[in-house]
C-alpha positions in Angstrom: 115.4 55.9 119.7 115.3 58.3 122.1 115.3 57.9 125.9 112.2 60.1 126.5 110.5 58.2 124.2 111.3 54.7 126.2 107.9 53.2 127.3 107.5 50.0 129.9 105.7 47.3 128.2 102.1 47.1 127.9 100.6 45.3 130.9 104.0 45.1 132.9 103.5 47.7 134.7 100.5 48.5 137.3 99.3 51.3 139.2 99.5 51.4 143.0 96.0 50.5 144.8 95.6 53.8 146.8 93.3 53.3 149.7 91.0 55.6 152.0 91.5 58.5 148.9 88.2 59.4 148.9 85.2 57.6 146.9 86.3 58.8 143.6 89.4 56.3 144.0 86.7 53.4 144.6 88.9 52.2 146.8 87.2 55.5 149.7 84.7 54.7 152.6 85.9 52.1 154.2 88.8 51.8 152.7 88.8 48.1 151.5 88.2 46.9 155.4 85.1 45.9 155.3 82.4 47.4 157.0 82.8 47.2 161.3 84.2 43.8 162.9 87.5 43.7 164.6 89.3 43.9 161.3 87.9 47.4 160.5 89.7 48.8 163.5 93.6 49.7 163.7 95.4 47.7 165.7 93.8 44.4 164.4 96.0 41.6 164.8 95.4 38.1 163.7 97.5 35.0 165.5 99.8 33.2 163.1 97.3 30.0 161.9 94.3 31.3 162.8 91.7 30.5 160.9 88.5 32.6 162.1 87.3 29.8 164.8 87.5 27.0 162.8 90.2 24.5 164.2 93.3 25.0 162.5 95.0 22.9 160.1 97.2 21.6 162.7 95.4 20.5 165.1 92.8 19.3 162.3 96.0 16.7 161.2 96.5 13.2 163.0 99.7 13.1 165.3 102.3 11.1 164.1 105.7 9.7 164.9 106.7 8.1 168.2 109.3 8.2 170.8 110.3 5.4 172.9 110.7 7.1 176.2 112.4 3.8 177.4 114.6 3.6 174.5 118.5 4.5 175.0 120.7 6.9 172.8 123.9 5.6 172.3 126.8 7.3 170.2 128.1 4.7 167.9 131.5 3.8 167.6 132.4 1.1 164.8 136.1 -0.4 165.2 137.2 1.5 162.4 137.1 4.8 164.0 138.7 3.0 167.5 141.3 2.0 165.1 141.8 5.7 163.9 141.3 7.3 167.4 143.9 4.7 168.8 146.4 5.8 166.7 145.8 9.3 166.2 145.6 9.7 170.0 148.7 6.9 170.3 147.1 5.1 173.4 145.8 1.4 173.5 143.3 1.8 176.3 140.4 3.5 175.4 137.9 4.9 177.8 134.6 7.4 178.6 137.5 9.7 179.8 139.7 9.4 177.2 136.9 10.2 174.3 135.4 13.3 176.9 139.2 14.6 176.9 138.9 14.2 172.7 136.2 15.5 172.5 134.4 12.7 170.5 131.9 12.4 173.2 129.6 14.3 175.8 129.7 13.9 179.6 126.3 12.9 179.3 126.6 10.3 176.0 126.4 6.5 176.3 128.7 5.0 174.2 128.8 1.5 171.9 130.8 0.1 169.5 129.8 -1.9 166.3 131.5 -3.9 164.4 131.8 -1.8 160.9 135.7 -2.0 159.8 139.1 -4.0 160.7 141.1 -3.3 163.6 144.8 -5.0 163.9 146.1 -3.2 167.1 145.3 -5.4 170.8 143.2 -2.1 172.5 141.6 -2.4 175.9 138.0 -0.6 175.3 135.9 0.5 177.9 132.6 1.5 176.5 128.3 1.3 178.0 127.3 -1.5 175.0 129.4 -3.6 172.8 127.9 -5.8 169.7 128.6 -9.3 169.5 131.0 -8.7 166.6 132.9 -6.3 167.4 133.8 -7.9 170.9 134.9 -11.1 168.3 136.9 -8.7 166.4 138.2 -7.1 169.7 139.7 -10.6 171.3 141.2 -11.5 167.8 143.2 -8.7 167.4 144.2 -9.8 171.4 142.3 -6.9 173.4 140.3 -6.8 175.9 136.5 -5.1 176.0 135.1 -3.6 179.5 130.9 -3.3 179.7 130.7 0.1 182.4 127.3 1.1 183.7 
């Protein structure tokens, strides 16, 4: 074997369609654009999704999904992670401030805390929502829980 006698498989490899070479290319004329209409022209350009007037997919598809434009976003804190923040952050009062200076939270977050996990330390917490469990858990381990608006 040879490397001039090295040949690419049979069908692997294709010849480039050559356009607006003339007719004896079959590919001459009008050079595979069709005859007039906007897409003949240069400088056609067709918007993403369009599908030649017909309404497009997307609109065609029912809207689903809803959002609850009363409904409030709160970022979840479960006594677990108080516990941990408590400690790592050696404080027992915890605050909007003091999680803003962490930077566990955003100046503009509401914050609640579930009851998910133990916590053994007394901590004063002042959060925007509290579950019914986790204040429990919060006045058996002695602290105190603070509802701000």
């Amino acid at each position: 074997m040879e490397l001039h006698s090295l040949k690419p498989s049979a069908g692997s490899v294709k010849k480039r369609k050559r356009i607006a070479r003339g007719q004896g290319s079959g590919h001459g004329g009008t050079a595979t654009r069709g005859h007039k209409g906007d897409g003949s022209r240069s400088g056609h350009y067709t918007k993403r999704n369009f599908e030649g007037g017909q309404i497009p997919l997307q609109m065609r598809l029912p809207k689903v999904g809803f959002k609850n434009i009363n409904g409030v976003e709160y970022v979840v804190l479960n006594l677990d992670r108080l516990a941990h923040i408590a400690e790592t952050h050696n404080t027992t009062t915890i605050d909007f401030g003091m999680l803003l200076k962490a930077g566990i939270v955003r100046r503009t977050d509401l914050v609640k805390v579930l009851g998910k996990g133990e916590l053994n330390t007394a901590l004063t917490v002042s959060v925007h929502a509290c579950s019914e469990t986790a204040k429990a858990a919060i006045a058996k381990a002695g602290g105190t829980i603070n509802i701000v608006k």
